[in-house]
Every structure is written in structure tokens, then in C-alpha cells.
BAGURO-740734 format. One record per residue: residue in three letters; x, y, z of N, C-alpha, C, O in turn. Coordinates in steps of 0.001 Angstrom, whole numbers, padded with zeros to 6 digits, always signed. Last residue first. Layout:
ALAXYZXYZXYZXYZ;...
//
This chain:
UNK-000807+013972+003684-000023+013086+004031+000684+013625+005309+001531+012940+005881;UNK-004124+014156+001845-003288+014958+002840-002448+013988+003610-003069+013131+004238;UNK-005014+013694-001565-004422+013417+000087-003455+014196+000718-002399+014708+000346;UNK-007813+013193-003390-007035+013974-002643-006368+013617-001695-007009+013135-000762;UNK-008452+009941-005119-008429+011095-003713-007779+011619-003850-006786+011160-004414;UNK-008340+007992-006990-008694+009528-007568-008845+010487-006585-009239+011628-006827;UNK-007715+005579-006663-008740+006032-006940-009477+007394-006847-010649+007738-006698;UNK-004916+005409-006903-005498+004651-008151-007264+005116-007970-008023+005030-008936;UNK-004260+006781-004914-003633+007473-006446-004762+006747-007134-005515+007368-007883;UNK-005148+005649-003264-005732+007041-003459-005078+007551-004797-005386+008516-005497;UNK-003467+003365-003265-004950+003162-003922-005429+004258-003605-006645+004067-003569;UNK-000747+004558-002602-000553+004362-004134-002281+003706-004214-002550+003476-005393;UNK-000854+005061-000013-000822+006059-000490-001469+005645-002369-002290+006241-003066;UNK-001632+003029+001336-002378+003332+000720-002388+004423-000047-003366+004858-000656;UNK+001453+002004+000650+000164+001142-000204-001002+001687+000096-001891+001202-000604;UNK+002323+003746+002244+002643+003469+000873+001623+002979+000087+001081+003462-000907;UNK+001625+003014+004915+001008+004337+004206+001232+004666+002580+000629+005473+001873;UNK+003121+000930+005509+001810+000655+005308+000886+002051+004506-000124+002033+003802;UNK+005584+002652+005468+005237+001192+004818+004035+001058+004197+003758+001043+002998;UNK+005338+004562+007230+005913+004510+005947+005176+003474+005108+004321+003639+004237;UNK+003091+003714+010030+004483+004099+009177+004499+004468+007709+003422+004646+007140;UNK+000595+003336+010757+001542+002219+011385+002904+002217+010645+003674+001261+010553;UNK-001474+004052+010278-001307+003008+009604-000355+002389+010157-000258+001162+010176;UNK-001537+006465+012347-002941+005363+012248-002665+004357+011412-003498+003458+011523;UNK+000797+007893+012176+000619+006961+013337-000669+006075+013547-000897+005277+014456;UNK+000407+008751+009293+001489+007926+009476+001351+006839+010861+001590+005631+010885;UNK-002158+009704+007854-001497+009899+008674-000373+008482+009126-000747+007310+009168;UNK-004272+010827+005798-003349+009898+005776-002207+010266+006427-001336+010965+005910;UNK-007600+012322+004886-006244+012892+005702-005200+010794+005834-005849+009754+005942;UNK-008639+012908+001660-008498+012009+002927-007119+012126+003206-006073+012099+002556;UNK-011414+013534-000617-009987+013914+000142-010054+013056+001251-011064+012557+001749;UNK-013112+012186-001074-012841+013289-002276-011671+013728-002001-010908+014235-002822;UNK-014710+010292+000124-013245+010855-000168-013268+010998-001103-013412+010204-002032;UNK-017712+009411+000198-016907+010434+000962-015578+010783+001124-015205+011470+002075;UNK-018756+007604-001264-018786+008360-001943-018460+009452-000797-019074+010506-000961;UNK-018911+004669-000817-019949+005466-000233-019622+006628-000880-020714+006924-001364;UNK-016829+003615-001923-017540+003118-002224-019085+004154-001843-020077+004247-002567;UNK-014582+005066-000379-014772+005545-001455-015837+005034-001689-016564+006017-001828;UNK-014927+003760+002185-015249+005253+002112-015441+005608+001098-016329+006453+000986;UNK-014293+001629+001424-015406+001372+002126-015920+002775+002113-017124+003020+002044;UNK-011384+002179+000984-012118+001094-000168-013468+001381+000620-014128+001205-000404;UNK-009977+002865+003017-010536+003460+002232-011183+002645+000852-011163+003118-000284;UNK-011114+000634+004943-011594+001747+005303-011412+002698+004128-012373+003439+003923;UNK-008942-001356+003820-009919-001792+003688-011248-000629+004358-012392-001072+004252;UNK-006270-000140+004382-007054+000054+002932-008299-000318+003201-009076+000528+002758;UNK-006618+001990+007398-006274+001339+006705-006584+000775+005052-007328+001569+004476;UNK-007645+004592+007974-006996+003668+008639-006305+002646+008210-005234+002431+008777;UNK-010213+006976+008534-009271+006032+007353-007962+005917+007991-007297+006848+008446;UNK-011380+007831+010552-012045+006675+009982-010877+005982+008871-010763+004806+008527;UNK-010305+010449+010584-009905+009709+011852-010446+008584+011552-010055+007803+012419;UNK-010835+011665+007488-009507+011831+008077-009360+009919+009734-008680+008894+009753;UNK-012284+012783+004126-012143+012018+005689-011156+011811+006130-010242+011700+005313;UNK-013964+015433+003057-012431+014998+003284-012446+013875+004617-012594+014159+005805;UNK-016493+015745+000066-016437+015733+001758-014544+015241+002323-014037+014502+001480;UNK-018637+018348-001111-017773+017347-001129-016882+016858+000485-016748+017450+001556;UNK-022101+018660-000581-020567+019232+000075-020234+017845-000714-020895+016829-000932;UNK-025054+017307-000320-024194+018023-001962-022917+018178-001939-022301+017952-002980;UNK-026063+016917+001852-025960+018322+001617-025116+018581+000081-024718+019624-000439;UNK-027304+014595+001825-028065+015565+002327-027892+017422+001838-028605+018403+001630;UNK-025133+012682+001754-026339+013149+000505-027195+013729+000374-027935+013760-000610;UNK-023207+013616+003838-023234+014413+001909-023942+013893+001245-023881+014196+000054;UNK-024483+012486+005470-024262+014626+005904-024212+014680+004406-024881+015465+003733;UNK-024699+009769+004793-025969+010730+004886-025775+012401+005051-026601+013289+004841;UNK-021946+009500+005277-022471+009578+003898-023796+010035+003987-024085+010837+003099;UNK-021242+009973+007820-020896+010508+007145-021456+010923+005699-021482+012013+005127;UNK-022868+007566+008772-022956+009091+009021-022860+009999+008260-023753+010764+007896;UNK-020896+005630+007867-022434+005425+007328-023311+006838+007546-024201+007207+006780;UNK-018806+005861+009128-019115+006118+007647-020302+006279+007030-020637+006869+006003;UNK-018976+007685+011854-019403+006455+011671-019168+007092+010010-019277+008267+009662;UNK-019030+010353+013533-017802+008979+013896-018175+007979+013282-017866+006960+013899;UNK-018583+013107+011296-019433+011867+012405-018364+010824+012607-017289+010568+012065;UNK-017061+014820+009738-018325+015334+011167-018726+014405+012197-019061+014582+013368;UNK-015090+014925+007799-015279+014224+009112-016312+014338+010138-016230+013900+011286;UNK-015072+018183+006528-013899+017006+006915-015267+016355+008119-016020+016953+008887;UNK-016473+019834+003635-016720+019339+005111-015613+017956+005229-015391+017065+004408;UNK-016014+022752+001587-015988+020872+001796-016129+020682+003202-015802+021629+003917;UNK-017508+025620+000062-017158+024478+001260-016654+023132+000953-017034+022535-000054;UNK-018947+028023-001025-017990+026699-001889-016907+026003-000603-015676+026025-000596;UNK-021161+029053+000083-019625+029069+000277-018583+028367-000182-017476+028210+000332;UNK-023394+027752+000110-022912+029021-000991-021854+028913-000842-021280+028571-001876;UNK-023869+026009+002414-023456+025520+001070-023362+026971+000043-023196+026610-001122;UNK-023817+026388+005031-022699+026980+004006-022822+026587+002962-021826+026728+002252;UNK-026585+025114+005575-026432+026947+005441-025023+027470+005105-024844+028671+004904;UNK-026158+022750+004484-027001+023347+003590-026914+024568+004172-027167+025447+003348;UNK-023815+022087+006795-023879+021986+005395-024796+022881+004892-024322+024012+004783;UNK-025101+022671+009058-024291+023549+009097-024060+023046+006982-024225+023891+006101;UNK-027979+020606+008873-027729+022137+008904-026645+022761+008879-026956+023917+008593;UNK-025521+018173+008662-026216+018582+007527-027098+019993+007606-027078+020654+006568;UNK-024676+018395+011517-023357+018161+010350-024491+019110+009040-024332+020265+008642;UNK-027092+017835+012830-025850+018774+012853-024959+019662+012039-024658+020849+011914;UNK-027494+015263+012270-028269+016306+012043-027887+017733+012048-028360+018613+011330;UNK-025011+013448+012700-025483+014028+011671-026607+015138+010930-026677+015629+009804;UNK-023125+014991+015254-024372+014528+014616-024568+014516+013436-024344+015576+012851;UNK-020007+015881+015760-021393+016225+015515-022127+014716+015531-021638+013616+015790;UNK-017074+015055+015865-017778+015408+016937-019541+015962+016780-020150+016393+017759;UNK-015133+014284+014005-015701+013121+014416-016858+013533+015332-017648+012651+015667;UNK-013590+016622+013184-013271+015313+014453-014120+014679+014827-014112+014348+016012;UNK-015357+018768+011981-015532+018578+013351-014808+017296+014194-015117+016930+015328;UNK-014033+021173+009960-013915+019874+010307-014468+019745+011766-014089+020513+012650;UNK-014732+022726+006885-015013+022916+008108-014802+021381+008607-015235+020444+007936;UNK-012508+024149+004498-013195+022987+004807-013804+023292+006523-013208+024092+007243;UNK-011852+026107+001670-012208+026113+002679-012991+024899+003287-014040+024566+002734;UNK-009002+027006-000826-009947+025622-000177-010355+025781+001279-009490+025650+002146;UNK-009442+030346-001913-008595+029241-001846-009424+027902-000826-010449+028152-000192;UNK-011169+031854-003846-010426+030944-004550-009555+029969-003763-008984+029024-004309;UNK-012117+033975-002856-013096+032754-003258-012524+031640-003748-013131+030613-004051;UNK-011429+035110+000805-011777+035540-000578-012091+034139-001256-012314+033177-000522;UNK-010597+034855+003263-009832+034534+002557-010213+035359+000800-009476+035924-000008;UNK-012536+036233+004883-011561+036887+004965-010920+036228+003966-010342+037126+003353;UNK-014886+035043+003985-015141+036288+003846-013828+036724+003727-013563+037473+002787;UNK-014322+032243+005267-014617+032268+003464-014280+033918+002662-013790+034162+001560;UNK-014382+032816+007643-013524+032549+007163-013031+032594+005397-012035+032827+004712;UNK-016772+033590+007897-016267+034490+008542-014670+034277+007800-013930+035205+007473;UNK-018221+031403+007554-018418+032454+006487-017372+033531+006708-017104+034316+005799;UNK-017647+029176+009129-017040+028923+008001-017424+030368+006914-017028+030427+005750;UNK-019165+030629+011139-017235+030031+011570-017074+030267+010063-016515+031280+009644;UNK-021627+030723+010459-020914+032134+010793-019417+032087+010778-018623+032996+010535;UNK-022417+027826+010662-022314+028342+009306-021520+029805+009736-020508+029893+009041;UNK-021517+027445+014037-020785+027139+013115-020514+027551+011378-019437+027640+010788;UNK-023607+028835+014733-022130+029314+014676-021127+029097+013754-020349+029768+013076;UNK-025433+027291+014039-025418+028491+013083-024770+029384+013391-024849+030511+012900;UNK-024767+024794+016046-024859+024591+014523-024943+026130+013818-024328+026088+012752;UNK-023433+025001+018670-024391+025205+018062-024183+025372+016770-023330+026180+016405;UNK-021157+023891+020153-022593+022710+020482-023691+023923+019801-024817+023904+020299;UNK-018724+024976+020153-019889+025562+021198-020963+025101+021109-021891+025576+021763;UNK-017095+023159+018719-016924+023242+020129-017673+023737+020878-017712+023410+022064;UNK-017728+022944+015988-018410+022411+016775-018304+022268+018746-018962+021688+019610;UNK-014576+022849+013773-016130+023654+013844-016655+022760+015158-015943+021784+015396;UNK-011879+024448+012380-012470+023621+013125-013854+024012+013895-014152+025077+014437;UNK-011586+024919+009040-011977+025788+009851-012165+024674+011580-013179+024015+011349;UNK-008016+024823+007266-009376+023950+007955-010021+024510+008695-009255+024972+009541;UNK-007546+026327+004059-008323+026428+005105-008757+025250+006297-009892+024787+006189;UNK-004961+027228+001727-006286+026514+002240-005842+026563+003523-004746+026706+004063;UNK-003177+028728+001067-003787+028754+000425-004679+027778+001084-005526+027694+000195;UNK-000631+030860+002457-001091+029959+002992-002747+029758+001809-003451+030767+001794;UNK+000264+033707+002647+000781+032720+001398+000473+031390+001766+001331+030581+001410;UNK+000478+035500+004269+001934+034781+004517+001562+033613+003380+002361+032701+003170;UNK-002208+036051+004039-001009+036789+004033+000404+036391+003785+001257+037007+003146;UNK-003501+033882+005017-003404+033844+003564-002532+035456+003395-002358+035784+002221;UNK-002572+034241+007882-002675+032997+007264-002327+033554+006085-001143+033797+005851;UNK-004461+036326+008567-003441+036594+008917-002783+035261+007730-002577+035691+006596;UNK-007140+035297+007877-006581+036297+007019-004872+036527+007055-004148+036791+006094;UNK-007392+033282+009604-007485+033120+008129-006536+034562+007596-005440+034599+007038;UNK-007472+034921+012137-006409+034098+011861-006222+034093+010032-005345+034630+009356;UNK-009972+036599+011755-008200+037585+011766-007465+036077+011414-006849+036062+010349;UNK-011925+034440+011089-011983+035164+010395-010271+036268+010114-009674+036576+009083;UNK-011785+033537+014049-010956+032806+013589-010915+033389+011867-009989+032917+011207;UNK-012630+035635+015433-011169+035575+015401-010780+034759+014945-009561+034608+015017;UNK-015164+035681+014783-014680+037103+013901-013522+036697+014028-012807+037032+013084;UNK-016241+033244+016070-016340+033398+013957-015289+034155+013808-014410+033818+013015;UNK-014578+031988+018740-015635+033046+017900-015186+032917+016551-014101+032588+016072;UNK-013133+028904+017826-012960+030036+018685-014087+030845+018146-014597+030445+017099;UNK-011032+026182+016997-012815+026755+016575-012824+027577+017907-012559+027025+018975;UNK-008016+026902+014573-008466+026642+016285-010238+026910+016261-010686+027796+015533;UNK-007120+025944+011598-008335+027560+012639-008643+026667+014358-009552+025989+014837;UNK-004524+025176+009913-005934+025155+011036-006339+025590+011781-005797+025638+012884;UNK-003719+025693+007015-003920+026184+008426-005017+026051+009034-006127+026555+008862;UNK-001942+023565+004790-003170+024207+005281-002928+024687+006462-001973+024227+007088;UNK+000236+024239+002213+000160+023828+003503-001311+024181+003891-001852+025102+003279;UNK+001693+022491-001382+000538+023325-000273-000031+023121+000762-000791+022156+000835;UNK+004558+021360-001836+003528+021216-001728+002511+022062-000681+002629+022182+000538;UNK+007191+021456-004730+006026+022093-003759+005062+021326-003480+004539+020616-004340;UNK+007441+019907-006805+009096+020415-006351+008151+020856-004664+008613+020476-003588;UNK+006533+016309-007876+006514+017543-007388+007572+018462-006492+008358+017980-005676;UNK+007325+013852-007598+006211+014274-008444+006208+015858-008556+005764+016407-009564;UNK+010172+011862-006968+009628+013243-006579+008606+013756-007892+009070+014005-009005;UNK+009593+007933-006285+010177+009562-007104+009411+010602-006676+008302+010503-006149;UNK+009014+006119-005016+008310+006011-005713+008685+007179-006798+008171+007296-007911;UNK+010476+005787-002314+009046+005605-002128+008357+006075-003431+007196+006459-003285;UNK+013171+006543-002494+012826+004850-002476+011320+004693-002422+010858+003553-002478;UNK+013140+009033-003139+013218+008411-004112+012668+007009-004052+012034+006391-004907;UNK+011940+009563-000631+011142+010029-001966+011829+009138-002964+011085+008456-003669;UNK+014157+009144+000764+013666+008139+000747+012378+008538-000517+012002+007623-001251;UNK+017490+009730-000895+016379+010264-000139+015478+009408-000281+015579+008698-001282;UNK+020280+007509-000972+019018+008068-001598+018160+008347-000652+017930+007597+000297;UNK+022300+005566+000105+022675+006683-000325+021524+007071-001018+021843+006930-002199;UNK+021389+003025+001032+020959+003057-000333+021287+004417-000895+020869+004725-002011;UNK+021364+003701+003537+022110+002475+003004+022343+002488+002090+023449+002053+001770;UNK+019954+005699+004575+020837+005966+004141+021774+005095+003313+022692+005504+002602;UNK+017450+004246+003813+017606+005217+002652+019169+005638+002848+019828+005916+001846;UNK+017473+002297+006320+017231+002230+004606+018104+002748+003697+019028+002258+003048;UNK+017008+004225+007904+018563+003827+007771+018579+002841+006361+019514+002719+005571;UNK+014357+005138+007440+015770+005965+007498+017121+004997+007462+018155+005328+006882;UNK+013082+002788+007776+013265+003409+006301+014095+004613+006417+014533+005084+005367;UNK+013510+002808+010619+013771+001368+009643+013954+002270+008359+015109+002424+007964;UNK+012156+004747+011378+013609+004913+011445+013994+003617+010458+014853+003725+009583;UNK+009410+003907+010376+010160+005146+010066+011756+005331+010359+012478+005996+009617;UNK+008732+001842+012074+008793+001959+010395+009890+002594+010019+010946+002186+009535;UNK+008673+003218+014596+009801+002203+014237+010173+001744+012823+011273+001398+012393;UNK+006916+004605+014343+007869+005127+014481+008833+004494+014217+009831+004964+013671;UNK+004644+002863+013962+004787+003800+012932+006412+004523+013441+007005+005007+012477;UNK+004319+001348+016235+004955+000764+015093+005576+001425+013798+006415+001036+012985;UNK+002646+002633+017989+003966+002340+018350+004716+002036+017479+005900+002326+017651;UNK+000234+002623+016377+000654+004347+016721+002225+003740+017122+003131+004365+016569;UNK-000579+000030+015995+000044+000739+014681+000601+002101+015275+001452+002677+014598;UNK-001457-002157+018267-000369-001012+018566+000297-000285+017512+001454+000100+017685;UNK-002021-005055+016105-002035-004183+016810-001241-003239+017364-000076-003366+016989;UNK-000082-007862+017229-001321-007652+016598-001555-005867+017283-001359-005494+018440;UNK+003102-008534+017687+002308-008040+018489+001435-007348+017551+001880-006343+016996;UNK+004199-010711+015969+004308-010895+017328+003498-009968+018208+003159-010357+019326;UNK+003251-009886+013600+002715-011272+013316+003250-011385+015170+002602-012246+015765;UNK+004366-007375+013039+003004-007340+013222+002458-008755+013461+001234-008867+013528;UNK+006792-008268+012896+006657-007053+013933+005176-007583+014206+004807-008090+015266;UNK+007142-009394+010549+007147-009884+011596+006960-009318+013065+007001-009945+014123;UNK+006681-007093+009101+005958-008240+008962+005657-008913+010137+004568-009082+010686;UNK+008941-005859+009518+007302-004940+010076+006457-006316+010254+005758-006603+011226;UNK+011198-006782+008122+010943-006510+009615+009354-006278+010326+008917-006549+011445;UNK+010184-006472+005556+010084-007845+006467+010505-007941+007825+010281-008890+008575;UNK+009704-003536+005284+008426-004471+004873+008799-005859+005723+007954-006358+006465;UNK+012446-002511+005519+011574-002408+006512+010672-003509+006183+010860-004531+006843;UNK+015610-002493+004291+014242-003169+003597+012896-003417+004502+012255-004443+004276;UNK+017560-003041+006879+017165-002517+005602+016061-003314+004976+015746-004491+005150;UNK+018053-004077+009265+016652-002680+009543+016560-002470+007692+015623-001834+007209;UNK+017301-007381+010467+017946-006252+009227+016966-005603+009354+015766-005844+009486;UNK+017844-007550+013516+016353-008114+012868+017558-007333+011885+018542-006789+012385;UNK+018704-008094+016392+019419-008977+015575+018871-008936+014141+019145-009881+013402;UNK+015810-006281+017801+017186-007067+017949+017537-007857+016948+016582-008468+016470;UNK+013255-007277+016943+013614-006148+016636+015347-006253+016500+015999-006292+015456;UNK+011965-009454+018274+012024-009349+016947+012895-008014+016444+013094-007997+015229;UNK+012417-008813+021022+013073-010031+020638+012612-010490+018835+012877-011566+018299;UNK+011307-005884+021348+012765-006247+021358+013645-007591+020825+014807-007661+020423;UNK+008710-005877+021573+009124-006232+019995+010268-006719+020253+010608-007774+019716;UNK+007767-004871+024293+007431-006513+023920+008104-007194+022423+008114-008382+022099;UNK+009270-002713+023969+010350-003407+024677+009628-004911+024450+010297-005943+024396;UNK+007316-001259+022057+008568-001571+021646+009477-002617+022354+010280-003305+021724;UNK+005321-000797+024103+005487-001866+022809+006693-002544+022501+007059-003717+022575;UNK+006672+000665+026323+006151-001024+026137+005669-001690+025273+005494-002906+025345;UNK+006448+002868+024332+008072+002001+025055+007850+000864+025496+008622-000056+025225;UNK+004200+003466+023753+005374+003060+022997+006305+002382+023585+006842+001342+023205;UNK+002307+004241+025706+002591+002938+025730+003186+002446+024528+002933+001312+024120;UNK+002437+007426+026505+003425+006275+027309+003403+004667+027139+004020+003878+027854;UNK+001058+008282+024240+002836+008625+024016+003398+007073+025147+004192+006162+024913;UNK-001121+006329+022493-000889+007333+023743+000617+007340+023785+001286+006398+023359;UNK-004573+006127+020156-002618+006206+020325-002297+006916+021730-002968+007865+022136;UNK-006636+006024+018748-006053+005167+019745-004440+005106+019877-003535+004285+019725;UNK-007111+010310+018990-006830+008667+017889-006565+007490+019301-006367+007828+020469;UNK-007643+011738+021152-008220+011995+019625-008079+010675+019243-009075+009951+019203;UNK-006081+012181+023821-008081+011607+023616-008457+012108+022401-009441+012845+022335;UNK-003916+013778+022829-004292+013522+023965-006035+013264+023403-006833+013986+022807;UNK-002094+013005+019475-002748+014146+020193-003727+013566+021080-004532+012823+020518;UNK+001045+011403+019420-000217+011264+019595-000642+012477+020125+000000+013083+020983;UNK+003842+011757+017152+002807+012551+017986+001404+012547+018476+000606+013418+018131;UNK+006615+009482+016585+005210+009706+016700+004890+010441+017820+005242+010234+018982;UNK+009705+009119+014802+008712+009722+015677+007449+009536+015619+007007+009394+014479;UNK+012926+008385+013985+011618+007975+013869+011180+008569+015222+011784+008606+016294;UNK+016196+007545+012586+015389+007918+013466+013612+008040+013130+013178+007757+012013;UNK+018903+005054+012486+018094+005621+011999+017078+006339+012789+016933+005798+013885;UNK+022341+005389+012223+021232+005178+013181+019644+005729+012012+019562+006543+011092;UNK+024896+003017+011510+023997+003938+011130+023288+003671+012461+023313+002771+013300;UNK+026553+000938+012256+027204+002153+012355+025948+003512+011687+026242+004691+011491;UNK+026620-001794+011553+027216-000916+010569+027190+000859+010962+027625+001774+010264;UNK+024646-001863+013555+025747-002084+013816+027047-001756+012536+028228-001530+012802;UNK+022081+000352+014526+022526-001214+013458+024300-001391+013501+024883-000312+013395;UNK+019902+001840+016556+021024+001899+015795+021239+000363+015548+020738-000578+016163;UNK+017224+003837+016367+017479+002769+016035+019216+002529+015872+019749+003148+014951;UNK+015493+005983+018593+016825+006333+017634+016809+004935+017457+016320+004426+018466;UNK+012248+008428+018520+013582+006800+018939+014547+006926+018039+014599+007640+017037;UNK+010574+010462+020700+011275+010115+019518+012291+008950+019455+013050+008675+020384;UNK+007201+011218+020879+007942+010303+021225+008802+010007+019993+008457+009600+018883;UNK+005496+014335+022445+006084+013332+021181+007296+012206+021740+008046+012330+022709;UNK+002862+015082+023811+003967+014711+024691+004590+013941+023101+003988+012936+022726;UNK+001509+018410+023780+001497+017167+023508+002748+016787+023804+003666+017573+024035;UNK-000792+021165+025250+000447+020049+024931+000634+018762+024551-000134+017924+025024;UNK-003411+021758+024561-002185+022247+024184-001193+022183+024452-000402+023032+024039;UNK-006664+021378+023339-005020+020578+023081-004210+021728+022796-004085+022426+021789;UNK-009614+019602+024235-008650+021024+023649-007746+020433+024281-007684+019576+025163;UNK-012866+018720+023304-011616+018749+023244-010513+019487+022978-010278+019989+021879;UNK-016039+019416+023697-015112+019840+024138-013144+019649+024020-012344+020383+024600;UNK-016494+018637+020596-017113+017533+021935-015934+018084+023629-015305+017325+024366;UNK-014435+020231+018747-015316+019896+018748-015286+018961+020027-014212+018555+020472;UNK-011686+022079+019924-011827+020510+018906-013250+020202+019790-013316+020000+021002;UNK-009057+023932+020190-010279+024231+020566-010973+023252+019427-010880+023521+018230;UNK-005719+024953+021254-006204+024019+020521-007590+024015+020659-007648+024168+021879;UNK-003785+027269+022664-004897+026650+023251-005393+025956+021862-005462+026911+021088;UNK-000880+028510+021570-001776+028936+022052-002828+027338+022177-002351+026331+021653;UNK+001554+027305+020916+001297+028720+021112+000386+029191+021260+000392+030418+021164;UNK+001913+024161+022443+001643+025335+020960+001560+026356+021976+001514+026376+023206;UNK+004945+022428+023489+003208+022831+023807+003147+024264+022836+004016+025105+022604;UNK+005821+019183+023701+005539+019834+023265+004569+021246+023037+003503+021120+022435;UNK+008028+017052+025672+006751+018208+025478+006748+018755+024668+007886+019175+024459;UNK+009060+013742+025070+009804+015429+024478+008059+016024+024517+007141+015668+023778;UNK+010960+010629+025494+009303+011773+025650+009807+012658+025219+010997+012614+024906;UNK+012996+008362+023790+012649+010039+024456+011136+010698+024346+010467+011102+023396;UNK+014771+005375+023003+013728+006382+023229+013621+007740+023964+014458+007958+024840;UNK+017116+003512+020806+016620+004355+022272+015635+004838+022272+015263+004841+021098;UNK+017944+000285+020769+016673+001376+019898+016454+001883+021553+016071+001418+022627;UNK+020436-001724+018893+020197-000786+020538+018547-000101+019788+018214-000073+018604;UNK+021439-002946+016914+021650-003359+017954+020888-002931+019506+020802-003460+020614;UNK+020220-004827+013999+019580-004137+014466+020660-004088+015834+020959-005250+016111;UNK+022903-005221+011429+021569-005953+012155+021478-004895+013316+022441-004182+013600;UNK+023769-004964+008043+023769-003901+009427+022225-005070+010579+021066-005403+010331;UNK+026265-007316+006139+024717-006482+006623+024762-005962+007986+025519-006333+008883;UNK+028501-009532+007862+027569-008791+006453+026090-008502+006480+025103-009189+006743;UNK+028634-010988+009972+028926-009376+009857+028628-009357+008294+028879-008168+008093;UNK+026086-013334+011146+027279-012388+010637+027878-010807+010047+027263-009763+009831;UNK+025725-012634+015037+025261-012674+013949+026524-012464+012633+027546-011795+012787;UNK+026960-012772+017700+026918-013984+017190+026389-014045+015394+026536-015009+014643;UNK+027178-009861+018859+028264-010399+017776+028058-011854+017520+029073-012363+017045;UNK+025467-008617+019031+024808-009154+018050+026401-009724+017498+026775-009946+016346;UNK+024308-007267+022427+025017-007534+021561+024793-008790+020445+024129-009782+020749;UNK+020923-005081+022873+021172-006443+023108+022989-006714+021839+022914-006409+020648;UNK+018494-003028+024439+020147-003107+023818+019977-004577+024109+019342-005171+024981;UNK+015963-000954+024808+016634-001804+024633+017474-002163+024061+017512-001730+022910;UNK+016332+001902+025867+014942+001249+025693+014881-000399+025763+014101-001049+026460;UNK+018299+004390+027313+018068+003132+026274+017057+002153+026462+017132+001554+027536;UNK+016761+007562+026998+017117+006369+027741+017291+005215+026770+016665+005052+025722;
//
């Protein structure tokens, strides 16, 4: 549907100014049942895709996938973001996103899950402007590959033990195990052995709970995998949580639904729980903003998952 349209022949014609930005729900539903610690399970999701067009005749495109009661994001209140932006968005230059966003963010505080999509087509029609893949405009290609993980739905030990295996068959080198959906902690060490067992010793096994344990929790399932050359993602909803599961248990640790912005990873590193950190596009709010933190995990030595 068109979302919003407005004509721009009062503007001048040098340079592409913003004219129309459509939108589309689109279901999505996996192949099987999703299984996420504090009962949460997921198996459809509703994605939201937009088309930007500029009057030079490009469009650019852009998406966000909120997963149902995980992050503050929901598919149906994009389009009322977007239609409160329309009178910054309209007439706005989509090239060079950063001073569109600016002003994006100085009219409506907030709503980064709605904004991240709009980033994103902004730096698509960018890049086509600039005839260059946007890797290039975001800094050059470091690398020809990059290594995928598979995430273990948290189900009995022994079947998420066939997935792994099935997995590192097809050449899949790390692990997320998802841990905590049956509310007992020495399932959970059985989840992450079952998994460790089928992969063998060399490729990255993490157990993640989304934010859904305890810390008392978190740190028995730590000290009974700790043989397992483990990392733990995320167990608690608090940083301060977090950092007691790893001074308790030694694990290196990956944070994901707490990092958000820089001033969260500056606060995580300081505590000493990114060693890794998930960096997601619809919690910063795009391209843009994921740039800058992409480039202080460079400067402070995280792992990232993008």
C-alpha cells in the first residue's frame, strides 16, 4: 500500500528528493516451532518491508523483522511511525542517510525498530547513487566469508544433539544452544553436552537464554558446563546479572537484547561481558547507527554478530 506520497515539484531538480515510501506486512512462518526460554515460542513472524522512492527515479528498499514479545519492536506500529515522519521524510535527500536520520530522530524520539528500515532503504539508494555496494560505503570488504551459526530451538537434549549434528554436516561451524524453556537448570547442562557431544571440540558452542534465567540459574548451568568449552549468551535481563553469572562461572560471555546502543556497549565492556555481542539492525535503528557501533567493537576487541 502506499504509506505516504506527497508531489515535490516545488523542490529543485538537482538531487533525488524523497517522493512516495510504500509499505507491506509479509508472514512469515518457519519450519517448525521456535522454543525461547520464560515460555516463549515463535513461529510466525509478521516482516515489514518498504520501498522508498526519490524522484531521480531510484527506489530504495528496507526491512524489519520484529520477533513477537522479544525486543520493543512490533510489525503494526511501523506504518504509524513512518506516516508521523512523512513531513520529514517527504521532500528530505535520501542520499547521505546520517542527515535525514538526524532529523528523523529530533521529530520522533524513539521508535529505533521503525527507523531501522527506513535507514536502510536511505543507504540503498545511497549506494545506488554512488554506483557502489554499500560494504564499500561502510568502510571496505575485510573479508570474502563469513561464518553462520545455527540455532537449536531448546527442545529435549537428544534432539537438539540430531539438529547440531545435522547442522555441522552441511558445514555449519558454531552453535547457539537455546536453553531454559523447561525451568530446569541440569537440563539445561544435558542441552549444552548433548550438543558439544554431537559437534565434537572445535566448533563454538554457546547456550543462550534471552534474557530468561536467574542468575542463580544461569551460574549452576555454567559451573556444570564448564568442561565443555562453552560461552553463555545473555541469561539475565540486567548487566549487573549478567556479570555476577561470569564471575561466578569463568564462561566467556556473548550479549545480545541489552546492547543497544554505544552507551550499553561501553557499560558491558566495562563489566567484562562482551567477549561477543549480537548487533542487530532493528535495536539501533539501521545502518547508520550500527556503524558507529560497529567501528567501538572494533576498537574494543568484541566479537560481533551483525
Amino acid at each position: 500500500m502506499n504509506l505516504v506520497e506527497r508531489h515535490t515539484h516545488a523542490f529543485a531538480a538537482t538531487g533525488e528528493r524523497v517522493t512516495r515510501v510504500r509499505l507491506w506486512h509479509v508472514p512469515l512462518t518457519s519450519h517448525t516451532a521456535y522454543y525461547m526460554a520464560e515460555g516463549k515460542t515463535c513461529d510466525t513472524v509478521e516482516t515489514v518491508v518498504i520501498a522508498v522512492d526519490a524522484d531521480g527515479g531510484l527506489t530504495g528498499w528496507g526491512e524489519v523483522c520484529p520477533i513477537p514479545h522479544y525486543l520493543p519492536a512490533y510489525a503494526r506500529g511501523v506504518a504509524p511511525a513512518l506516516e508521523e515522519l512523512a513531513a520529514v521524510i517527504l521532500g528530505g535527500d535520501p542520499v547521505g542517510p546520517e542527515a535525514m536520520m538526524a532529523d528523523v530522530d529530533a521529530h520522533l524520539p524513539g521508535h529505533v525498530y521503525a527507523k531501522s528500515a527506513l535507514d536502510i532503504a536511505l543507504w540503498d539508494i545511497t549506494g545506488q547513487r554512488a554506483g557502489l555496494p554499500l560494504y564499500a560505503l561502510l568502510g571496505g570488504k575485510r573479508q570474502a566469508d563469513l561464518p553462520l551459526y545455527h540455532s537449536i530451538t531448546c527442545v529435549d537434549p537428544d534432539e537438539m544433539g540430531r539438529i547440531a549434528r545435522e547442522a555441522l554436516e552441511q558445514g555449519i561451524t558454531q552453535f547457539q544452544a537455546k536453553l531454559g524453556a523447561s525451568g530446569d537448570w541440569s537440563t539445561d547442562v544435558e542441552r549444552l553436552a548433548k550438543v558439544r557431544e554431537a559437534v565434537g571440540p572445535a566448533p563454538l558452542v554457546y547456550g543462550d537464554w534471552n534474557c530468561g534465567a536467574t542468575s542463580l540459574d544461569a551460574i549452576r548451568v555454567g559451573r556444570g558446563a564448564a568442561h565443555l568449552d562453552v560461552m553463555l549468551e545473555q541469561p539475565c535481563p540486567t548487566l549487573e546479572d549478567c556479570a555476577r553469572v561470569q564471575r561466578a562461572t569463568g564462561l566467556p560471555m556473548k550479549l545480545d537484547e541489552l546492547a543497544h546502543d554505544t552507551a550499553s556497549l561501553l557499560a558491558a565492556h566495562q563489566l567484562g561481558i562482551m567477549d561477543a555481542v549480537a548487533l542487530k539492525l532493528s535495536k539501533f535503528g539501521g545502518l547508520s547507527a550500527l556503524r558507529r557501533a560497529r567501528d567501538l567493537c572494533l576498537h574494543l576487541g568484541a566479537k560481533m554478530c551483525v
